[in-house]
C-alpha positions in Angstrom: -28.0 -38.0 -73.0 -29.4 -41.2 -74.8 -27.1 -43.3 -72.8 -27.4 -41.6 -69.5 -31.1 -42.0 -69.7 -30.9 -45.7 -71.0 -29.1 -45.9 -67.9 -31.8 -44.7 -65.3 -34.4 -46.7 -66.9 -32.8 -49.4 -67.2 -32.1 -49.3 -63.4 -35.3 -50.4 -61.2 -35.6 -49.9 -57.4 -36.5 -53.0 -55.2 -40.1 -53.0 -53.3 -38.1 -53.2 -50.1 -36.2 -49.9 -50.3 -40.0 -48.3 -50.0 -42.0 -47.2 -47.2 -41.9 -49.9 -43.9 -43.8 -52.5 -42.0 -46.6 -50.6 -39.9 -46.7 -51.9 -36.5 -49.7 -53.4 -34.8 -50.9 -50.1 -33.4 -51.1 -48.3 -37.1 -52.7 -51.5 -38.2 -55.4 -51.7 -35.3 -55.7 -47.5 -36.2 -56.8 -48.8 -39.4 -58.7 -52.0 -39.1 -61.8 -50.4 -38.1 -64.3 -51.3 -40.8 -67.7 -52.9 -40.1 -69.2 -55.4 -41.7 -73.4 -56.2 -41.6 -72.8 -58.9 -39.6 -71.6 -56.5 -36.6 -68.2 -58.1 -36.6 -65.9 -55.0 -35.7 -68.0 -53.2 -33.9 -66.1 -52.1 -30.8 -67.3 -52.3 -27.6 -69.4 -49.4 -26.1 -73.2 -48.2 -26.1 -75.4 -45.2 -26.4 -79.2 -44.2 -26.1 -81.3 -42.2 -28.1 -80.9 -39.7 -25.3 -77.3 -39.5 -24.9 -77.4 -39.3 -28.7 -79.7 -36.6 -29.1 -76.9 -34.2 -26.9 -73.9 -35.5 -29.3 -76.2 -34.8 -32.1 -77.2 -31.6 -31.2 -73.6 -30.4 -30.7 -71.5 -32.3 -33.6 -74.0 -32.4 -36.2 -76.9 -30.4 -35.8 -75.0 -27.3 -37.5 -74.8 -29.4 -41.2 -77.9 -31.7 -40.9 -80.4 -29.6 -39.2 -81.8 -30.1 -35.9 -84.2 -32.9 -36.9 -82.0 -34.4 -39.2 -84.3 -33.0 -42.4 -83.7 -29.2 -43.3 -79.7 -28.7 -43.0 -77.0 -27.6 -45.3 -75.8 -31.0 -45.6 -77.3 -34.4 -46.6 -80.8 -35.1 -45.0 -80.8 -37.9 -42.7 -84.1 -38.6 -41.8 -87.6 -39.3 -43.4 -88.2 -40.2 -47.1 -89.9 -43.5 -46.2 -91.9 -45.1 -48.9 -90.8 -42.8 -52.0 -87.8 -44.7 -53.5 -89.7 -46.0 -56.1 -91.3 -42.1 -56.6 -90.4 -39.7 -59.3 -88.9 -37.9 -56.7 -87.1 -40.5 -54.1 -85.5 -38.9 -50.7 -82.7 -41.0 -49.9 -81.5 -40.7 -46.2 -80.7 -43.5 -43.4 -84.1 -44.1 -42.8 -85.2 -44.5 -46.3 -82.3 -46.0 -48.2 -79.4 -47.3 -46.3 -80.2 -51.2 -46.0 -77.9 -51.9 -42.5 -77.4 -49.7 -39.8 -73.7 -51.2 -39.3 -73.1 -48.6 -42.4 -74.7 -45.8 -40.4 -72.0 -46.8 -37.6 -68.8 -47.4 -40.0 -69.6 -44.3 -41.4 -70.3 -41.9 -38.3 -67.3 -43.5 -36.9 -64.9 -42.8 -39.8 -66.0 -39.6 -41.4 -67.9 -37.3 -39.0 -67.9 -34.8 -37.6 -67.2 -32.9 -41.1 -65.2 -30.7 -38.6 -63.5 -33.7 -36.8 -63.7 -36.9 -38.8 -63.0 -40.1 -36.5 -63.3 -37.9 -32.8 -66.3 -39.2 -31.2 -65.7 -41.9 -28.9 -67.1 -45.4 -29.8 -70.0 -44.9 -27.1 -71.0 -41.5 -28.8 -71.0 -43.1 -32.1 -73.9 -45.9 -30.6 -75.5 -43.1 -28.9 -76.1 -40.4 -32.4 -76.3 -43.7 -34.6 -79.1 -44.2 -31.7 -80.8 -40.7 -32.3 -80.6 -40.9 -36.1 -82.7 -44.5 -36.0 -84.9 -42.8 -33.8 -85.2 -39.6 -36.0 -86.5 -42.4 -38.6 -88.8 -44.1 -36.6 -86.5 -47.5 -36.1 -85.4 -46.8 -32.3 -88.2 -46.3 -30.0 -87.6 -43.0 -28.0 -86.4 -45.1 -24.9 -84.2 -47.1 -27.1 -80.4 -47.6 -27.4 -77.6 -49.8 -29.2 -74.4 -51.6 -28.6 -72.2 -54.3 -30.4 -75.1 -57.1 -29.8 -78.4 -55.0 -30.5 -76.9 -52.9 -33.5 -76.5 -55.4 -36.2 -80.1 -57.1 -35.5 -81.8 -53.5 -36.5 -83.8 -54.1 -39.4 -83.4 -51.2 -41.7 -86.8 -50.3 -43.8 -84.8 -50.9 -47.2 -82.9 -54.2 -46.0 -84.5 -56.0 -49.5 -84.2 -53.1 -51.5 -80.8 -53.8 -53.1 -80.4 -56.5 -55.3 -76.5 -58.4 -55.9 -75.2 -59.2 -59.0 -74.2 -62.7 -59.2 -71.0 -62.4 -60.3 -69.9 -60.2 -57.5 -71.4 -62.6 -54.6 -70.3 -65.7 -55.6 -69.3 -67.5 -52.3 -70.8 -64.7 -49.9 -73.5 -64.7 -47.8 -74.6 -61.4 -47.0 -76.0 -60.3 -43.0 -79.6 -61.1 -42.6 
């Protein structure tokens, strides 16, 4: 037994006998991050209007209608009490660029059907949830251009550690 197991220890498969090279469509599938900056952000648009209908049918149900009283994280309001003894973190209060608020509507929701909105629904509720926070103006709406120059309420309110951005410039 010693020498059989010796044996299959001793015996160590090569990296290329595992798994294969994904091809550019897998890849593209997966290269869908956003960064601050807007760079990956597909092309597309949405109003506050059009985002209030997707809203109202894909997340509504988990979030509440006004973003504030659902079963699920609250969205919406909590301005000025992060530095309370009772801070309400949602997009409008916390989240310091609405690139994130894209990236992450566009990867992870609906809870029901992660990564099934279109990229022009995603603009268009990303739209309604800025306007649920008072950022978008009723009338207002967001594409690849206008998305990244939203100035979140908490943009200053997280501070790097050096050693982590040494060489980076963060989105400003």
């Amino acid at each position: 037994m010693g020498v059989l197991a010796a044996g299959m220890m001793s015996h160590q498969p090569h990296a290329q006998s595992f798994g294969r090279t994904p091809s550019a469509s897998e890849i593209a599938g997966w290269d869908i991050d956003v960064r601050p900056d807007g760079a990956g952000l597909p092309a597309g648009g949405g109003t506050v209007a059009q985002g209030r209908a997707v809203y109202d049918e894909n997340c509504a149900a988990c979030h509440g209608p006004e973003g504030r009283d659902g079963i699920r994280d609250r969205l919406a309001g909590g301005q000025g009490t992060l530095a309370s003894g009772q801070p309400i973190k949602t997009v409008g209060s916390y989240w310091p660029y609405a690139t994130t608020l894209f990236d992450y509507i566009r990867r992870a929701m609906p809870y029901q059907a992660p990564a099934s909105l279109s990229a022009d629904e995603t603009y268009a509720v990303s739209a309604y949830i800025l306007y649920l926070n008072g950022i978008l103006p009723a009338e207002g709406g967001l594409d690849r251009a206008s998305l990244p120059r939203v100035r979140m309420p908490n943009r200053d309110g997280f501070l790097p550690e050096r050693e982590f951005t040494a060489g980076w410039t963060a989105a400003r």
